[in-house]
TIVO-2410 file (N, C-alpha, C; in nm, 3 decimals):
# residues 117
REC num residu      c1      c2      c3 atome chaine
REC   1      X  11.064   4.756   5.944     N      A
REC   1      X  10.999   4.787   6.069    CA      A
REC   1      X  10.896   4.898   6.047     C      A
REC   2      X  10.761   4.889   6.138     N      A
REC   2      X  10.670   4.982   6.104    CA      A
REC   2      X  10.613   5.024   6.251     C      A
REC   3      X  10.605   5.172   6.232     N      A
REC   3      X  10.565   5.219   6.417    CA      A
REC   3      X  10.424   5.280   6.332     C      A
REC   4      X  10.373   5.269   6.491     N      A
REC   4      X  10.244   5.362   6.490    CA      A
REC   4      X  10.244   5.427   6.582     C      A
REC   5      X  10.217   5.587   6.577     N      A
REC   5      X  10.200   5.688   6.660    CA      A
REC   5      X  10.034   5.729   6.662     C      A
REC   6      X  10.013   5.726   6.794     N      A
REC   6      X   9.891   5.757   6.817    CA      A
REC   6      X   9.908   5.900   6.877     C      A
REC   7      X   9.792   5.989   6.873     N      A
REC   7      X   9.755   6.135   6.885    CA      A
REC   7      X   9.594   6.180   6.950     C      A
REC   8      X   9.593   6.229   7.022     N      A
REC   8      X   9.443   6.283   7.035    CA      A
REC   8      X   9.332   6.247   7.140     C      A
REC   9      X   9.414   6.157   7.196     N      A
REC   9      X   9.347   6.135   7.338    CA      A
REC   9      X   9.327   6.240   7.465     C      A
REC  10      X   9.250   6.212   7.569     N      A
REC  10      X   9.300   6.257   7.704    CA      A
REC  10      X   9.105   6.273   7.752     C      A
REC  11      X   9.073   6.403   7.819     N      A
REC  11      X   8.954   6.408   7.905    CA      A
REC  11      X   8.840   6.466   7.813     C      A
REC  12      X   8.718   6.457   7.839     N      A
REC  12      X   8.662   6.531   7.761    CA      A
REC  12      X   8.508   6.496   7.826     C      A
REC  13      X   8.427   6.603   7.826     N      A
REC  13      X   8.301   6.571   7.935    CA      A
REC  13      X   8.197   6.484   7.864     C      A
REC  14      X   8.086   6.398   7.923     N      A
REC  14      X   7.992   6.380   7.787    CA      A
REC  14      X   7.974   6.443   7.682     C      A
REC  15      X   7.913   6.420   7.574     N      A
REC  15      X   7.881   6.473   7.483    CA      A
REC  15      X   7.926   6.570   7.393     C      A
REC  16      X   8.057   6.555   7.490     N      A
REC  16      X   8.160   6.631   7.387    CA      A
REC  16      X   8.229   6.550   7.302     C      A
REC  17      X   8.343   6.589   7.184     N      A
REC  17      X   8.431   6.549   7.070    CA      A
REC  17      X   8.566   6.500   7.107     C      A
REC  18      X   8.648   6.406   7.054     N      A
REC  18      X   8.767   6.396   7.015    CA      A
REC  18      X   8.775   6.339   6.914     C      A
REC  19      X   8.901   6.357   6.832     N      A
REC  19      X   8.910   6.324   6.739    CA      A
REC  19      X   9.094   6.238   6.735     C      A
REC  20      X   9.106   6.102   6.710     N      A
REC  20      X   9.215   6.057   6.737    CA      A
REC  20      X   9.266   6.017   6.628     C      A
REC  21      X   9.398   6.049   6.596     N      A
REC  21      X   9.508   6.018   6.478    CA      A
REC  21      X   9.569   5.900   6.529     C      A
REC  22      X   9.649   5.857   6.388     N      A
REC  22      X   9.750   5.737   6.410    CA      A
REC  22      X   9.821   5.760   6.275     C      A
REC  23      X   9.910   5.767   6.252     N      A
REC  23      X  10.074   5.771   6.157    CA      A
REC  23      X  10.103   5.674   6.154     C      A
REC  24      X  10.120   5.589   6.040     N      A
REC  24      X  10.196   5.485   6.073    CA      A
REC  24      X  10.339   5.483   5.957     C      A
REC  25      X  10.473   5.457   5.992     N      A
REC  25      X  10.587   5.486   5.929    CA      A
REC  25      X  10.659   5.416   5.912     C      A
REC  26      X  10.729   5.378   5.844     N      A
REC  26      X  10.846   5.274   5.826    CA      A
REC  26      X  10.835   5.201   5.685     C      A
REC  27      X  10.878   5.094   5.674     N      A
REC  27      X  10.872   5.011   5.576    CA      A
REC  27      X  10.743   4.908   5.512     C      A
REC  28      X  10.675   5.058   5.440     N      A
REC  28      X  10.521   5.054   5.419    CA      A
REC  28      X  10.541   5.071   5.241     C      A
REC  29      X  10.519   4.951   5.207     N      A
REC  29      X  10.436   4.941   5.043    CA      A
REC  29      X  10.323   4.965   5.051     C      A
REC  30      X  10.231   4.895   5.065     N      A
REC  30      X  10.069   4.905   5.100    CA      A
REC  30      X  10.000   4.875   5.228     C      A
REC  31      X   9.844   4.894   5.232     N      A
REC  31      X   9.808   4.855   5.370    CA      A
REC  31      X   9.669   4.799   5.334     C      A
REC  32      X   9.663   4.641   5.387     N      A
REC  32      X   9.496   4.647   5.317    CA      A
REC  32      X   9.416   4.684   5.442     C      A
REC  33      X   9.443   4.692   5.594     N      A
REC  33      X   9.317   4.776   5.657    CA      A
REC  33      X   9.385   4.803   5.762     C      A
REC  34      X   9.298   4.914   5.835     N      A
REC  34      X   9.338   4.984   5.975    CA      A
REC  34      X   9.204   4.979   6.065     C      A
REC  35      X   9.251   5.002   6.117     N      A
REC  35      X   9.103   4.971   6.303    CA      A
REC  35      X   9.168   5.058   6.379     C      A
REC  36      X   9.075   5.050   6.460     N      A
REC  36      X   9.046   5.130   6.605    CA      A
REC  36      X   8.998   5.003   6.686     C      A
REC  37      X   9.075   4.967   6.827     N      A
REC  37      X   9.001   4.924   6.924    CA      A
REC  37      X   9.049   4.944   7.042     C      A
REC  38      X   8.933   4.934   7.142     N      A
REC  38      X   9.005   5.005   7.280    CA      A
REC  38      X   8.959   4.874   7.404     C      A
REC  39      X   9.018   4.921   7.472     N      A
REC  39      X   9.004   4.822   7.630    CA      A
REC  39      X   8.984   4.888   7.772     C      A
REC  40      X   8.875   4.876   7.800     N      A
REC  40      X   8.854   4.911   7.952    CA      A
REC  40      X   8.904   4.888   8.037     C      A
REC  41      X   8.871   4.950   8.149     N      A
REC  41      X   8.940   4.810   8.261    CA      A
REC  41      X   8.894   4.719   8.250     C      A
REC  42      X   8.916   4.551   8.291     N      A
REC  42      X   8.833   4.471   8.348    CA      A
REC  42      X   8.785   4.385   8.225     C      A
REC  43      X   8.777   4.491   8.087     N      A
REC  43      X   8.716   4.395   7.966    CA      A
REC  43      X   8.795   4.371   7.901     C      A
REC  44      X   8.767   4.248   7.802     N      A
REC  44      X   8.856   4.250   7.654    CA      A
REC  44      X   8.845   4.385   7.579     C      A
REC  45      X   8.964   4.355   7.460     N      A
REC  45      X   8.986   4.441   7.417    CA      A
REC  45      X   8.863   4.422   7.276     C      A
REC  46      X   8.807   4.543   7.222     N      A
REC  46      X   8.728   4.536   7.137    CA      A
REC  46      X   8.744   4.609   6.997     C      A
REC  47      X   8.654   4.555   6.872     N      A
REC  47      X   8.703   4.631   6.772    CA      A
REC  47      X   8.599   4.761   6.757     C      A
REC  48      X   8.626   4.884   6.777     N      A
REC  48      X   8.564   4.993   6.746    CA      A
REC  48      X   8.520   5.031   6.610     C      A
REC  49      X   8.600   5.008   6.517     N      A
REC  49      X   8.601   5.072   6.372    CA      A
REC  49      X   8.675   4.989   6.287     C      A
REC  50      X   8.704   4.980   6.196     N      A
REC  50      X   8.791   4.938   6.075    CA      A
REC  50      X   8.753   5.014   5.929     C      A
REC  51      X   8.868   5.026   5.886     N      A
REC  51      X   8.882   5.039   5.711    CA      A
REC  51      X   8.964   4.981   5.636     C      A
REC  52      X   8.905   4.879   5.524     N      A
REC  52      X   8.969   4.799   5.458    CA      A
REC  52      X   9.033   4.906   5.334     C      A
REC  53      X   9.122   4.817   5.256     N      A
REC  53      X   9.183   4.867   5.157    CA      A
REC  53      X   9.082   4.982   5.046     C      A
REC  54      X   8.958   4.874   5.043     N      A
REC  54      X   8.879   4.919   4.895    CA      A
REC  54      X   8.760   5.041   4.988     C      A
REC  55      X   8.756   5.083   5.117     N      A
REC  55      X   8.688   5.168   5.148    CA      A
REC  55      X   8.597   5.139   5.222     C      A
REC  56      X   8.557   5.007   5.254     N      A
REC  56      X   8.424   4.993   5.326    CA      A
REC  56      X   8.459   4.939   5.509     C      A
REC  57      X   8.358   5.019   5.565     N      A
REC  57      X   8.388   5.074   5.715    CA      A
REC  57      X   8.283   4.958   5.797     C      A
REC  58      X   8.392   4.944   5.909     N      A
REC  58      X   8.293   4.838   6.005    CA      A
REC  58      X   8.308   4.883   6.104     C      A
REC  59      X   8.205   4.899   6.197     N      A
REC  59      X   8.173   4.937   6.352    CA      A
REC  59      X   8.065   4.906   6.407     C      A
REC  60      X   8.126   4.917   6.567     N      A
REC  60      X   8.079   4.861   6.653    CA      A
REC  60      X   7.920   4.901   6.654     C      A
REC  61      X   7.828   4.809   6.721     N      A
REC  61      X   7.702   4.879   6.697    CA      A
REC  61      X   7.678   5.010   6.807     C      A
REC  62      X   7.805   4.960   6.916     N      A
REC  62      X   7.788   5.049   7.021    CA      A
REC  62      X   7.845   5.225   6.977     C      A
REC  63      X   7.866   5.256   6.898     N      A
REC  63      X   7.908   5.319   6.883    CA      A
REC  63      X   7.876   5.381   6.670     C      A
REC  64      X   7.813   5.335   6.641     N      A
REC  64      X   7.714   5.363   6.497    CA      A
REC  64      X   7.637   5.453   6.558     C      A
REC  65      X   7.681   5.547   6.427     N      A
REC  65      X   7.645   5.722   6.429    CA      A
REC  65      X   7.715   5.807   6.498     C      A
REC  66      X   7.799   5.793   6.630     N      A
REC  66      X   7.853   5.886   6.660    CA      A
REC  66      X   8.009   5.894   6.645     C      A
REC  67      X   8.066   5.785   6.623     N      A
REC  67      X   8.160   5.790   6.544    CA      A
REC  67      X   8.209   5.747   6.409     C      A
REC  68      X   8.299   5.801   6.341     N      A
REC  68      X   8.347   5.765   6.203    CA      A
REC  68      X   8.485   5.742   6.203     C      A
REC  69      X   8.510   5.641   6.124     N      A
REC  69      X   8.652   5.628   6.083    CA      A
REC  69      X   8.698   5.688   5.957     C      A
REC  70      X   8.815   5.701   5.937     N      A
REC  70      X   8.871   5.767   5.783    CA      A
REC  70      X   9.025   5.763   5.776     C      A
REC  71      X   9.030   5.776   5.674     N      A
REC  71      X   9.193   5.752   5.625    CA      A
REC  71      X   9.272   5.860   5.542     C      A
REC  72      X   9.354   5.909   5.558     N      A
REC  72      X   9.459   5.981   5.420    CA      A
REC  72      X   9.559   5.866   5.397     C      A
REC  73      X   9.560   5.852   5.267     N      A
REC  73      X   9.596   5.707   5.229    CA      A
REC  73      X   9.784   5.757   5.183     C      A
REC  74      X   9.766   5.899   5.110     N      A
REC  74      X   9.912   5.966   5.120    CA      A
REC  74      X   9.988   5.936   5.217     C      A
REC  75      X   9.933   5.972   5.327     N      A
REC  75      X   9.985   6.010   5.485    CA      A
REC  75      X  10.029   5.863   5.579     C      A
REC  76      X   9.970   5.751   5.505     N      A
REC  76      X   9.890   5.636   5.607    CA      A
REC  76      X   9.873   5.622   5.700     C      A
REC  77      X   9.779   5.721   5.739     N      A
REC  77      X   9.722   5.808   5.861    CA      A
REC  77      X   9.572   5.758   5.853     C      A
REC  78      X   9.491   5.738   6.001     N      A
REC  78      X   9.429   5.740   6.014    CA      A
REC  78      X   9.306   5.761   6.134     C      A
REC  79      X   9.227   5.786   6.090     N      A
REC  79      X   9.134   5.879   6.251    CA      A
REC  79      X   9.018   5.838   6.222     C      A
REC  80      X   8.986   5.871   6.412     N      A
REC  80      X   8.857   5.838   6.473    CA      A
REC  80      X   8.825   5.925   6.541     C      A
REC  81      X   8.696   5.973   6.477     N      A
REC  81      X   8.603   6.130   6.482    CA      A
REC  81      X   8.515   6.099   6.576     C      A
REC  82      X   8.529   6.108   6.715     N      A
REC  82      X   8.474   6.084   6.831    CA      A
REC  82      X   8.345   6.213   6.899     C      A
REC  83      X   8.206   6.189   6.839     N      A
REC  83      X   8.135   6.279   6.878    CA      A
REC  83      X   8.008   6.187   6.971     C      A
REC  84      X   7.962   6.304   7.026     N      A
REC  84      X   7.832   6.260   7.160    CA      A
REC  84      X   7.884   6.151   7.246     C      A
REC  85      X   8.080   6.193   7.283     N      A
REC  85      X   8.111   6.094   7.376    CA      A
REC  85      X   8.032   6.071   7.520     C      A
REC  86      X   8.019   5.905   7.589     N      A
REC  86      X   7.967   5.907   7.669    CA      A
REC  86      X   8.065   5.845   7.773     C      A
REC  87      X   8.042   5.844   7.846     N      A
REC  87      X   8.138   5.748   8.009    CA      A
REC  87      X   8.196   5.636   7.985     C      A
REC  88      X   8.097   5.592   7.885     N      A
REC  88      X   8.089   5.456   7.833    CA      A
REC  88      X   8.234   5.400   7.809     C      A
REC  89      X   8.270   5.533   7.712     N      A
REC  89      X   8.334   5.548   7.581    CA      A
REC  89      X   8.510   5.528   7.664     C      A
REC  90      X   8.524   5.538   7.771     N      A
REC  90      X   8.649   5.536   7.846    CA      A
REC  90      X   8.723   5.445   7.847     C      A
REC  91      X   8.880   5.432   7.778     N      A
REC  91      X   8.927   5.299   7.786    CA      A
REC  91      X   9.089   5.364   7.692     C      A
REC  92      X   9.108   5.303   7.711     N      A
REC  92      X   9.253   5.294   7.590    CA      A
REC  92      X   9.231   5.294   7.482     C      A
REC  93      X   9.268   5.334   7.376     N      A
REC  93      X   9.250   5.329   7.214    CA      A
REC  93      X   9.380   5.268   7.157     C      A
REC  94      X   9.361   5.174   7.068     N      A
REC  94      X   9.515   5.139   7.021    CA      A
REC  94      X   9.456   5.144   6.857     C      A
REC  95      X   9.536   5.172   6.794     N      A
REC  95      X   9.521   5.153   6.660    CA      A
REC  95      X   9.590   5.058   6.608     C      A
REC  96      X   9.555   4.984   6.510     N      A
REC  96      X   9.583   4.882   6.418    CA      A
REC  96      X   9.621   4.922   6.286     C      A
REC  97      X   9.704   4.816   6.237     N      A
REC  97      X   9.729   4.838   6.060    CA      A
REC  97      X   9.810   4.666   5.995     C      A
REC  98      X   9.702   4.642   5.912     N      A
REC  98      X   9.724   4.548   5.889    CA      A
REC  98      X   9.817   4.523   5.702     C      A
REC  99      X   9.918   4.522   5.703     N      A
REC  99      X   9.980   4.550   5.568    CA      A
REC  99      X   9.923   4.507   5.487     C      A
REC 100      X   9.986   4.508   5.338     N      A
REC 100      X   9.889   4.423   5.256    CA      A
REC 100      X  10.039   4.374   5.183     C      A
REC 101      X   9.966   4.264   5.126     N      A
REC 101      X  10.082   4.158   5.086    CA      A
REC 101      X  10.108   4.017   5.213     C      A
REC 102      X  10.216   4.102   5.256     N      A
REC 102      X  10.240   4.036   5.383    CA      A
REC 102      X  10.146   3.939   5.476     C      A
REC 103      X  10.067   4.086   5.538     N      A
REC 103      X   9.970   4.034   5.632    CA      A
REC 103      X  10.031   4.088   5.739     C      A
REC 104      X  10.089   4.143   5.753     N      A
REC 104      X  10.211   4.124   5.901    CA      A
REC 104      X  10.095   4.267   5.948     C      A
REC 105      X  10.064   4.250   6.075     N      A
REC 105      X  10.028   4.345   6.157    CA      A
REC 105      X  10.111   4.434   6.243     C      A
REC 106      X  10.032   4.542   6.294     N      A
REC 106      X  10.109   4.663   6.422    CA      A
REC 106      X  10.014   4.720   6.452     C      A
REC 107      X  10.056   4.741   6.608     N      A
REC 107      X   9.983   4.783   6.723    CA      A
REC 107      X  10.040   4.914   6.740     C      A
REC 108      X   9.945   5.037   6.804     N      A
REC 108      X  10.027   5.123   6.829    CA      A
REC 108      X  10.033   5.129   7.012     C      A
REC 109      X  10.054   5.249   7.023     N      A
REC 109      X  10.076   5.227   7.190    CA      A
REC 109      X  10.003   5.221   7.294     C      A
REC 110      X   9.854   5.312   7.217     N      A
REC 110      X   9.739   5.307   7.297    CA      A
REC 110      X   9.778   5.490   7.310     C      A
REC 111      X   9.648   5.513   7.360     N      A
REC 111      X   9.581   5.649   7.384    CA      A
REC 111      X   9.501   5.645   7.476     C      A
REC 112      X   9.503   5.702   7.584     N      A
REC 112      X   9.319   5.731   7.683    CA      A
REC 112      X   9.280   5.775   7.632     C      A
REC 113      X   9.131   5.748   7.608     N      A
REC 113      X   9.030   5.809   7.646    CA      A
REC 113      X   8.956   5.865   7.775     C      A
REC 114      X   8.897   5.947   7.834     N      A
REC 114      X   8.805   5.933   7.940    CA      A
REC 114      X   8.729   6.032   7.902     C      A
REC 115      X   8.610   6.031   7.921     N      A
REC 115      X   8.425   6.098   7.920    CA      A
REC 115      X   8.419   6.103   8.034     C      A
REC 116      X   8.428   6.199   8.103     N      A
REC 116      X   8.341   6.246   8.273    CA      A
REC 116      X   8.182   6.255   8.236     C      A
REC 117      X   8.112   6.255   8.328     N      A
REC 117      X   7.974   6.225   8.334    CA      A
REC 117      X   7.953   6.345   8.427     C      A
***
């Protein structure tokens, strides 16, 4: 069994920072990638970020340049460095982790976000 704890959400005005963690624990050999995606009201849920096993990062276009993804691969921890947030940016955050070998995925619980304007 494998949990994910999410960290680092809550209010924050435009153009200000957060920065959100995820832990993930349990019965972990390897991991070939982790994401970020969040859900608004009203919309699907979307992919924000990803990092595959070998290092290379995918994101949204909505969101290229002001945020980054990253990993401590010790820890199998991973975060999303949330800068020049906008209103936009408001929604739930859930983090992902996709094992490696397996394939077997996990969701974590979700996080708010909200950007006041």
């Amino acid at each position: 069994q494998v949990q994910l704890v999410e960290s680092g959400g809550g209010l924050v005005q435009a153009g200000g920072s957060l920065r959100l963690s995820c832990a993930a624990s349990g019965s972990i050999f390897s991991i070939n990638a982790m994401g970020w995606y969040r859900q608004a009201p009203g919309k699907q849920r979307e992919l924000v970020a990803a990092i595959i096993s070998g290092g290379s990062t995918n994101y949204a276009d909505s969101v290229k340049g002001r945020f980054t993804i990253s990993r401590d691969n010790a820890k199998n921890t991973v975060y999303l460095q949330m800068n020049s947030l906008k209103p936009e940016d408001t929604a739930v955050y859930y983090c992902h982790v996709i094992l490696g070998a397996t394939l077997y995925d996990y969701w974590g619980q979700g996080t708010q976000v909200t950007v006041s304007s």
